[in-house]
N, C-alpha and C positions, 0 to 999 in steps of 0.2 A: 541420210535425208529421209525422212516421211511425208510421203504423199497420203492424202483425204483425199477421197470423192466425195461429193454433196449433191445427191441428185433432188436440187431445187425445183422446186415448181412441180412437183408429181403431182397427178390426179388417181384418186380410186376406181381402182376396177375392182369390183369384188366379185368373186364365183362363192356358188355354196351348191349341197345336193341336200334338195328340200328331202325331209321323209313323210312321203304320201304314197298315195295309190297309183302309179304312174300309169300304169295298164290301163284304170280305170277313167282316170282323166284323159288318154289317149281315145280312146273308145267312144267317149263323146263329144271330145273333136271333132271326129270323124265325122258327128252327125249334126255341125255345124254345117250354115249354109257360107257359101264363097261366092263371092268377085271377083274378077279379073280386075287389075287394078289400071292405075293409067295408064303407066308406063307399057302394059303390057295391052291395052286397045289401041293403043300407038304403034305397035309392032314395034318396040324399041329392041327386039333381042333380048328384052328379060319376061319371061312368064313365071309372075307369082302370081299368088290370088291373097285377098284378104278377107276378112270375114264381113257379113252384112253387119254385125252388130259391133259395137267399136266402144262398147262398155260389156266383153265379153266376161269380165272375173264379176259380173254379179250373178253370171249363173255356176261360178265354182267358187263356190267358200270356203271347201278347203284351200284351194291352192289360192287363192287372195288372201288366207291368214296367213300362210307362209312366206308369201311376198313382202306383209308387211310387216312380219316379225324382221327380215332381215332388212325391212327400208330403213327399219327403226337402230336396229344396229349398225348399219352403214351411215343412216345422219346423226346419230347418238356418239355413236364409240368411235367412228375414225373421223367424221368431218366435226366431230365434236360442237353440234347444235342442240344443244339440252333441249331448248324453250321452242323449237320451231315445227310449228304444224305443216302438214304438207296433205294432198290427197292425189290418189291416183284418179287422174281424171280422164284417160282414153287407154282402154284394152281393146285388144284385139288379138283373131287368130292369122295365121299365116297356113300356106300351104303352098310348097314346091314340088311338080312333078320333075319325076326323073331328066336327067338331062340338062335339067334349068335353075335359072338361078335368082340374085337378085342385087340391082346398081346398088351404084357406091351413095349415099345420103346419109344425112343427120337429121334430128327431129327438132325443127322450130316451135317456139314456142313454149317450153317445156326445161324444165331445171334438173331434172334426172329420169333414165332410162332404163328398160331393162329388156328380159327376154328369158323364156325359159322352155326347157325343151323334154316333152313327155318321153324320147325316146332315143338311143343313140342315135349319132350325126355324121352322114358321110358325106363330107364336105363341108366345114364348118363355119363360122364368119370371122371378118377380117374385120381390125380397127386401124385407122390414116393416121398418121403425125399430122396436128393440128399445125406444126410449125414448120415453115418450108426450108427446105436443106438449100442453100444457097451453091453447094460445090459438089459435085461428084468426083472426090478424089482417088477409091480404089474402090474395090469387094471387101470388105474386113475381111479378118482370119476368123473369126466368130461372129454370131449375132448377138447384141442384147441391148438392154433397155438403153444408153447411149447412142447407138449407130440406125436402129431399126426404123423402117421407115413405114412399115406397118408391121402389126402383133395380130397371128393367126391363132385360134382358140377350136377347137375341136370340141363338141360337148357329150357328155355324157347322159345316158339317162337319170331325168330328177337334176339336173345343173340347171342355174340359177347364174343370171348376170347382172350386172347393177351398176351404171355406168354415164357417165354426165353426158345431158343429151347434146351438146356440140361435137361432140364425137361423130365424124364419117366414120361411116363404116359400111361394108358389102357383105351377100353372102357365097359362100363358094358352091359351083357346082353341082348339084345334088346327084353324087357319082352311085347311089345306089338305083334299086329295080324298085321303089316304093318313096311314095306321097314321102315327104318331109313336112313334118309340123311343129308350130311352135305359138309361144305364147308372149304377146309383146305389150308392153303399156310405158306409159309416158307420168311424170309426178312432179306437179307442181306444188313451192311452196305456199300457205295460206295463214292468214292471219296477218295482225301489223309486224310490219318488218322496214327497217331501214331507220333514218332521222333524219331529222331537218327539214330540208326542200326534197330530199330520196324517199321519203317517208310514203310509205302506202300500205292500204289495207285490202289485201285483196279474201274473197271468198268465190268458192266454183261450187257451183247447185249438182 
């Protein structure tokens, strides 16, 4: 007898490691200005910060072409959208001091996501099954894309994530002795898109 698995309904997750100046993009990071964000003036138990400016890749061009050399290959070549406009309409910086972390959330609003990281990660982020497990039958003998009920990703320096923004996801722990920083934006599509009565045309200034 032959068995097939068809793992139906997959969504893209894509990594890549952009080639840029990483040091250098790290570096003026650094000399962005931060916010404590809500959750974290709330004393929820998570302190991140975010950046004041929340269209941060117009002041790095290099690493906004890199981003969207691979948007293009990720809605081009795997979600296979020849004709569909899209733009990144909200960047931002992150920043985790040691010890801390950051909740579990998705980004509303928004049709794809990403995140990139100037520098290795000690303690990396987590993606949720969008879909609830109805039974907790045993521990597998192994983990993988079937049984998992979250996918842990550790990044490397120059890693690149690109990822549909209904996705939760958390960060873990920032188990090292140094700031943790990163780079996150959100990408909506634009242009006429859809038909009929779905039909709309959207543009972001």
């Amino acid at each position: 007898m032959e068995f097939r698995v068809h793992p139906i309904f997959a969504k893209g997750f894509l990594t890549c490691n952009l080639k840029l100046d990483h040091d250098l993009i790290l570096s003026q990071i650094k000399k962005v200005e931060f916010n404590k964000t809500e959750h974290s003036l709330n004393d929820s138990g998570y302190q991140s910060l975010i950046s004041k400016s929340l269209n941060i890749l117009n002041d790095f061009e290099s690493l906004r072409c890199g981003i969207e050399d691979s948007l293009n290959y990720y809605i081009r070549s795997i979600l296979c959208f020849p004709n569909v406009g899209y733009k990144i309409f909200k960047s931002w910086g992150t920043l985790t001091p040691p010890k801390e972390r950051s909740y579990r959330h998705s980004h509303t609003n928004s049709w794809l996501s990403g995140v990139y990281y100037p520098h290795d990660v000690d303690g990396g982020i987590v993606f949720h099954d969008p879909f609830p497990h109805h039974f907790q039958i045993d521990f597998p003998s192994e983990w993988n894309v079937f049984n998992s009920k979250t996918w842990n990703f550790t990044p490397q320096k120059g890693d690149l994530i690109i990822f549909p923004s209904y996705l939760e996801h958390s960060v873990k722990t920032n188990t090292s002795e140094y700031d943790r920083y990163s780079v996150a934006f959100n990408v909506h599509p634009i242009g006429t898109y859809g038909e009929g009565d779905s039909e709309i045309t959207m543009e972001l200034n």
